[in-house]
C-alpha positions in Angstrom: -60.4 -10.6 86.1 -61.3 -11.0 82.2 -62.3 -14.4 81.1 -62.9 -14.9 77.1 -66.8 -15.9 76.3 -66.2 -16.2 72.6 -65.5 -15.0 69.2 -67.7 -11.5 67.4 -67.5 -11.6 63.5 -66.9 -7.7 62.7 -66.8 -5.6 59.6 -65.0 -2.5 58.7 -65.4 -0.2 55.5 -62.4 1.4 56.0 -59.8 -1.4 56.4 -57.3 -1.5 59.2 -58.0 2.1 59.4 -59.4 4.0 62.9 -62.9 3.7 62.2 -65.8 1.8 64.2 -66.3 -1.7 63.4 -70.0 -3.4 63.5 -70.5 -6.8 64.2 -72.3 -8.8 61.6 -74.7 -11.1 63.7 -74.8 -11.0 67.3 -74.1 -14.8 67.3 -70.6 -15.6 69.1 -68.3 -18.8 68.1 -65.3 -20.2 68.4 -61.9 -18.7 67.6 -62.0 -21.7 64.3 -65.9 -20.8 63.6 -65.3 -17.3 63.4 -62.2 -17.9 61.2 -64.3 -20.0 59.0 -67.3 -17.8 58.6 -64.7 -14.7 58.1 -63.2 -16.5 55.0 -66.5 -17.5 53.5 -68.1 -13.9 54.0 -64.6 -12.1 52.6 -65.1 -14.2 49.0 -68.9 -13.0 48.7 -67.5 -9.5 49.9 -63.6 -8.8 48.8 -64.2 -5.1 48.9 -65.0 -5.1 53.0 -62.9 -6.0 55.9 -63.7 -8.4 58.7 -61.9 -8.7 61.8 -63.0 -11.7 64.7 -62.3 -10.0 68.0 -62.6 -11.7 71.4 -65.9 -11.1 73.8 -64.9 -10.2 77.1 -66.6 -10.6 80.4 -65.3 -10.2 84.1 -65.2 -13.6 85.7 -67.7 -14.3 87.8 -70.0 -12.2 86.4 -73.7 -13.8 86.1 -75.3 -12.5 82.6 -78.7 -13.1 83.8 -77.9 -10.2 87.0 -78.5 -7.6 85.5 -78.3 -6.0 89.1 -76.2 -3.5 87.7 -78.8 -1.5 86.0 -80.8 1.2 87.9 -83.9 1.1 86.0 -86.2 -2.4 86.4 -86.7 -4.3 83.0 -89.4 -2.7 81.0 -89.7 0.8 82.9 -89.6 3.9 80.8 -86.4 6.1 81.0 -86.8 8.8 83.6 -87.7 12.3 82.5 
């Protein structure tokens, strides 16, 4: 099961059409703090497109486990 963990402030150069959207800070918020930092970023730049999506995580999951990767922290890629 999906739980929401916040709010990601994205941008998009090419409007509502299919192309990837970056998020501008790697901060999350609210739903209301995003909304808020969407309409003050959209004045300064009327010519881009931001989007607030929601962040997703599977409930229960820990974010400090990161059990789920193979490699140990700070171990170069295998060759």
């Amino acid at each position: 099961m999906l739980e929401t963990i916040g709010f990601v402030l994205l941008v998009s150069t090419c409007g509502n059409d299919a192309c990837e959207a970056l998020p501008v800070t790697e901060d999350l918020y609210t739903q209301k703090e995003c909304e808020a930092r969407l309409t003050y970023i959209a004045k300064r730049r009327p010519n881009l497109y931001f989007m607030c999506n929601e962040v997703m995580r599977e409930t229960g999951s820990d974010p400090a486990d990161d059990s789920h990767s193979g490699t140990p922290e700070n171990t170069p890629p295998y060759r």
